[in-house]
N, C-alpha and C positions, 0 to 999 in steps of 0.2 A: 759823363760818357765813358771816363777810363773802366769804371768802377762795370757799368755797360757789358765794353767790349770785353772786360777779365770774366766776366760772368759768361758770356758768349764762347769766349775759349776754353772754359776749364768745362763747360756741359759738353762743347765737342771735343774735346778730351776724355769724357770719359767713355767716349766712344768706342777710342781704341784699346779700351781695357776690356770689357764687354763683346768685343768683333771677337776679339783673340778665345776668349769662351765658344762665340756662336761658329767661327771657322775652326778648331780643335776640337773641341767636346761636343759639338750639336752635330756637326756635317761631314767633319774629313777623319780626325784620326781615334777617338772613341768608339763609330760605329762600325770599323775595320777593327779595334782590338776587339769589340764585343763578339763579331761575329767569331774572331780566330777562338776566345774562350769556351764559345758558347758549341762551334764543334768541334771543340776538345774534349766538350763535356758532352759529347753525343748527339747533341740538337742539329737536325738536319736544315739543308739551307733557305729553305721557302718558312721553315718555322723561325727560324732567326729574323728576318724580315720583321715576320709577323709579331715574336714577341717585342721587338724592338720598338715597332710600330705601336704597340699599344700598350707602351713604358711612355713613349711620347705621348699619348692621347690621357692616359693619367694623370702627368705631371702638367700638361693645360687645362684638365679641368679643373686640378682641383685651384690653381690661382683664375682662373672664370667664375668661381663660385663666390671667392673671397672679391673678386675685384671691385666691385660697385661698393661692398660694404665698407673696406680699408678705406678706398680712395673718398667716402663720403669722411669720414674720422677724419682722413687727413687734411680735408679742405682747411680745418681750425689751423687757428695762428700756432705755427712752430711745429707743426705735425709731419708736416710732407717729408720733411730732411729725415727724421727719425723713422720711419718706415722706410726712406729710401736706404738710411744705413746696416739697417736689422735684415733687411732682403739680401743686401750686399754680400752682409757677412752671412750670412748662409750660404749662399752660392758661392762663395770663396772658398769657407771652410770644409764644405762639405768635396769640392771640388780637391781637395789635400789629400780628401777622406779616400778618394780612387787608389791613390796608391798602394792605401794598406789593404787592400781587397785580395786575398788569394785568388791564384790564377785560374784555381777551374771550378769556381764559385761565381755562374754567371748570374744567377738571382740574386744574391747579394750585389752584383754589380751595377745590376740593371736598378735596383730597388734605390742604390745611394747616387743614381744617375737622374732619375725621380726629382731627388734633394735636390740636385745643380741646378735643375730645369723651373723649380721652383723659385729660388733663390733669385736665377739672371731675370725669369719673365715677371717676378714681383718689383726685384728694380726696376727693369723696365718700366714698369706702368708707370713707377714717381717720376721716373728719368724722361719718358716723353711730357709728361703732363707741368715740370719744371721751365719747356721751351715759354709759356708764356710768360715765366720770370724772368727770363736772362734777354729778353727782346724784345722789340715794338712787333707787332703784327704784320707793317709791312716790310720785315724782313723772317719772317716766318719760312717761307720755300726755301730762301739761301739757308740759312741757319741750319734747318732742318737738312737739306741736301748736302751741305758743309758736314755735319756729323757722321752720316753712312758713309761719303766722301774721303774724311778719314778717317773712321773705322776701318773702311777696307785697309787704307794704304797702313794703316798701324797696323795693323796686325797679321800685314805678308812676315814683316820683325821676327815675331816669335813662331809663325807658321815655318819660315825658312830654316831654323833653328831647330826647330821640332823635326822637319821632315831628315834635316842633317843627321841628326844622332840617329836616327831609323834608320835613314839608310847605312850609314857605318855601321851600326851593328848588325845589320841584315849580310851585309858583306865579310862582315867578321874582321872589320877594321878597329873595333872598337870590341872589348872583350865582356859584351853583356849580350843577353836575350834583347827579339823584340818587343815581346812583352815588359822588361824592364825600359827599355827603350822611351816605350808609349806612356808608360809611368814618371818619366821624366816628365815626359813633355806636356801631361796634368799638372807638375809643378810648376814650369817655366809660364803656361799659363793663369795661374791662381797667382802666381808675384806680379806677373803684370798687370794681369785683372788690379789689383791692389793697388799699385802702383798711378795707377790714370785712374782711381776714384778718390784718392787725394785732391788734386786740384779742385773739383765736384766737392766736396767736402770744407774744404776752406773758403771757397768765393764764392758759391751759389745760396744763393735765399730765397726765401718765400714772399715773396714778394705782395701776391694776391691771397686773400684769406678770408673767409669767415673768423668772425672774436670768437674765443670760447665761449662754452655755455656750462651750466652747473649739468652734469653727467651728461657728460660729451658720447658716451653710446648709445642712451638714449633719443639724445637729442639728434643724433645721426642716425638712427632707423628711423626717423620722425620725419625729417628732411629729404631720405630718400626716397620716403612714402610718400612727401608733398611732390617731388620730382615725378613721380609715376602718375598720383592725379593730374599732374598741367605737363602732360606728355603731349598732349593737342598743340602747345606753346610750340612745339621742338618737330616739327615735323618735318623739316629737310634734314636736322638731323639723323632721329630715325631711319627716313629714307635712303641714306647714306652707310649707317651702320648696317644696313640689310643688304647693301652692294658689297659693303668693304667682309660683312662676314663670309659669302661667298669665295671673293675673288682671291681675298687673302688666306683662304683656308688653300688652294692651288697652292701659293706662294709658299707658304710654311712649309707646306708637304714638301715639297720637291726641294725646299734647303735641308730638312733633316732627312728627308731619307736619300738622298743623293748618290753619297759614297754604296750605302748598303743596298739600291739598286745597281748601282756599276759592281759591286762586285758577286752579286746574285747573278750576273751573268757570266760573270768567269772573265773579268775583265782584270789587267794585272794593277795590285794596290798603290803602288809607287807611283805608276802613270796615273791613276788617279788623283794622289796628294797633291802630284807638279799640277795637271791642268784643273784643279781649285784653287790654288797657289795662283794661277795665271786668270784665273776669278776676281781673285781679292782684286789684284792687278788694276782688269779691265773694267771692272764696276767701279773703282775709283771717280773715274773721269765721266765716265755716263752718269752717277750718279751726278755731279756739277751738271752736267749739261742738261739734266732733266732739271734743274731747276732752274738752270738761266732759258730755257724754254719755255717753260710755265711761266713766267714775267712777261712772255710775249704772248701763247696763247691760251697759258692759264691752266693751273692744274688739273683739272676734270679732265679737259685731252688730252692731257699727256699720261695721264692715271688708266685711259683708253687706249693709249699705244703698248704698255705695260702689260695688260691685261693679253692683246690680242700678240705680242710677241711669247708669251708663256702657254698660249693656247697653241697654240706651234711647235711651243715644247715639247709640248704632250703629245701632238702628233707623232713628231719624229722620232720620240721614246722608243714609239713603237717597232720601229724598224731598226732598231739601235743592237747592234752585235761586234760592234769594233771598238778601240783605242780613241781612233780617230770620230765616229762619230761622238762618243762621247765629250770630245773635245770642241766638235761641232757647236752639241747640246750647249755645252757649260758655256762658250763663248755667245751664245744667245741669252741667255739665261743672266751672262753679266751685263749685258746692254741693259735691261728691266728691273734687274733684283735690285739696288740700291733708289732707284728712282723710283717708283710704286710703291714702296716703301716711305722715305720719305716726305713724297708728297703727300697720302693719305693720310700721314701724322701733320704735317702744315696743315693742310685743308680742314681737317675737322678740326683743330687748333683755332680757326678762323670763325669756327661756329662756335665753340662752345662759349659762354659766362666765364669767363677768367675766375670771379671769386669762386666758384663751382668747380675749376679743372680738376681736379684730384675723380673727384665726382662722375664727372661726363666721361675722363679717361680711364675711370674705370669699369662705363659700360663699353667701351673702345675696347678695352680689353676683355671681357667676356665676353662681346660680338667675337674678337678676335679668335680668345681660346676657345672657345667653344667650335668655331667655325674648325679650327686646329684639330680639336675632338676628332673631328668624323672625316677630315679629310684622311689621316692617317690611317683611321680606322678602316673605311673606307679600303686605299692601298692591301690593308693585310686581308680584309678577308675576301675582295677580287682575286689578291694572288693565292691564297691557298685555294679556291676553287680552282682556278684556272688552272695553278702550278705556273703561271708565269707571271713576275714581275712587270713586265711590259704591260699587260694587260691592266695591273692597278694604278699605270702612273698614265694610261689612257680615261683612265675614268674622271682622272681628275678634270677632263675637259667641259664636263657641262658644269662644274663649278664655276669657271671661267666664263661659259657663256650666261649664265644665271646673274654673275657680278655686273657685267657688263648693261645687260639689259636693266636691271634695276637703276643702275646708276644712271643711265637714261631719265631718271625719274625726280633725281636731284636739279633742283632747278638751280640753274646757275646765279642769275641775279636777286636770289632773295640772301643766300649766304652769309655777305655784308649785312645786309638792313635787318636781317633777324637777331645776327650778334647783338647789332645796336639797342634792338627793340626789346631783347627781352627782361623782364623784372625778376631780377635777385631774391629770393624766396627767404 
């Protein structure tokens, strides 16, 4: 049981290496330096969006594409750790890489921003697909809800830190540019990132496996191809991935493009960093309590509440012109963001074949990226027709309602008995 619980801490552990990525580089302070380079270098503000937008829709497809096929590889004994260390380190590395970027070189910027995006969501895929090694299934929701949990609160750390030195040097308390500023603060988070994938690294193993086979690529386009014939096996899976590609395509959008809608309105950046700062915060706790809620009425509705608290989002987007509503927004946005999250990763965790996870999670993930693709897409080119931002983070509502309804379709009580039932290939 020690061995267990050290395995269970060190996976939500590396959570808070991983946050400090997705709230610095994905959400708050890269896509405020982007925009400041980008018109510097002449790009006007509805194109900044846009290009930004579809830096993001790149860099998920192209791990959407690769997902099924790695994560099939990796099922084999001893695979999983070594893809999750090789993604790592690129998304660390590359993430160094920001600081050497000249200042009004936004294509170089956005192109080695690509690298980052590829790097955290490749770990990603090992790092969710590892929960069925470090725990029994019925503790899947806590575990899982424990990690977004502290992800947030880990990574206010380096968020406070980061927004510290901006603001000193914005004040001229501190004798650097913001731009060198922002550059720090891609370092302070690549050492942490680093730092909480240690523990990950020494105490997590593979616990569920496929034996190797003589030419393991082969034998992994073979088995993903038997996976695709006995698709009929797996159909509340399916059913499932066709809700979560939806719903979770909302969710993405509106964490990366966040900052660079509040500031496409002319909203000040500082009040920004603080009320996603007050993000990390507040999803903390919501995220715990969506999952001691789901032990009482089970994740599917709470995965429902999730959904229709972010479709509300989108409404209010709309009419969003102030500081304050934006603060509205964000403090909604943190009641759902960590628990729909979460959850969605327990839940389908619950379906899949253990010996397979690498596998199943890696159609989780190109359901995921892919949905990712067109949501952001999506966002940029509503707003260059329209010219207004509001109008693309509205569109994201029939995404939300399309999730919603599908999920409808997951039947609840077969979940369990299908796990049980199905045969190992």
């Amino acid at each position: 049981m020690g061995k267990t619980k050290r395995a269970e801490r060190s996976w939500v552990l590396y959570d808070m290496g991983t946050s400090a990525y997705s709230v610095v580089i994905s959400t708050a302070i890269f896509p405020i330096y982007f925009r400041s380079v980008a018109t510097n270098a002449g790009v006007n503000s509805a194109d900044a969006t846009a290009f930004f937008s579809y830096a993001v829709s790149i860099a998920t497809f192209i791990l959407a594409m690769l997902g099924p096929i790695l994560g099939t590889i990796a099922d084999y004994r001893g695979m999983k750790k070594k893809f999750f260390t090789f993604f790592t380190g690129i998304g660390i590395i590359s993430t160094v890489g920001l600081l050497f970027v000249p200042d009004d070189n936004w294509l170089l910027l956005v192109s080695l921003y690509v690298l980052t995006s590829v790097g955290a969501s490749g770990a990603g895929l090992f790092y969710n697909a590892f929960l069925v090694d470090v725990t029994k299934e019925s503790r899947f929701n806590e575990v899982s809800s424990k990690g977004y949990a502290i992800g947030y609160i880990g990574s206010v750390i380096p968020f406070i830190v980061c927004i510290a030195i901006i603001m000193l040097a914005s004040n001229g308390t501190i004798p650097i540019s913001t731009g060198t500023a922002s550059k720090i603060s891609f370092l302070i988070t690549a050492i942490w990132w680093l730092a909480f994938t240690i523990p990950m690294l020494k105490n997590v193993k593979q616990m569920h496996f496929v034996e190797r086979e003589p030419k393991i690529i082969t034998s992994s386009f073979r088995r993903l191809y038997g996976t695709f014939k006995e698709i009929k096996q797996y159909r509340t899976i399916v059913i499932f991935l066709i809700a979560y590609f939806f719903y979770i395509d909302g969710v993405g959008t509106i964490i990366s493009l966040a900052t660079t809608y509040g500031t496409s309105l002319g909203l000040d950046a500082t009040g920004l960093l603080i009320a996603l700062l007050a993000v990390q915060v507040v999803a903390a706790p919501f995220a715990i309590l969506f999952g001691k809620l789901s032990n009482k009425f089970g994740a599917k509705k709470m995965i429902y509440v999730g959904i229709i608290i972010y479709t509300i989002v989108c409404i209010y987007g709309l009419f969003l012109d102030s500081l304050l509503d934006f603060w509205i927004l964000a403090m909604m946005v943190a009641t759902a963001q960590g628990g729909i999250q979460a959850l969605s990763r327990s839940y389908y965790a619950q379906m899949v074949p253990k010996e397979k996870s690498n596998e199943f999670f890696g159609f989780f993930n190109i359901f995921g990226k892919f949905a990712a693709v067109l949501g952001p897409f999506l966002v940029g080119i509503t707003t260059q027709i329209t010219g207004h931002s509001s109008f693309g983070i509205l569109s994201l509502v029939v995404l939300f309602i399309l999730g919603f309804i599908v999920l409808m379709f997951v039947p609840d009580q077969e979940v369990k008995e299908q796990s049980e039932n199905i045969t190992i290939s």
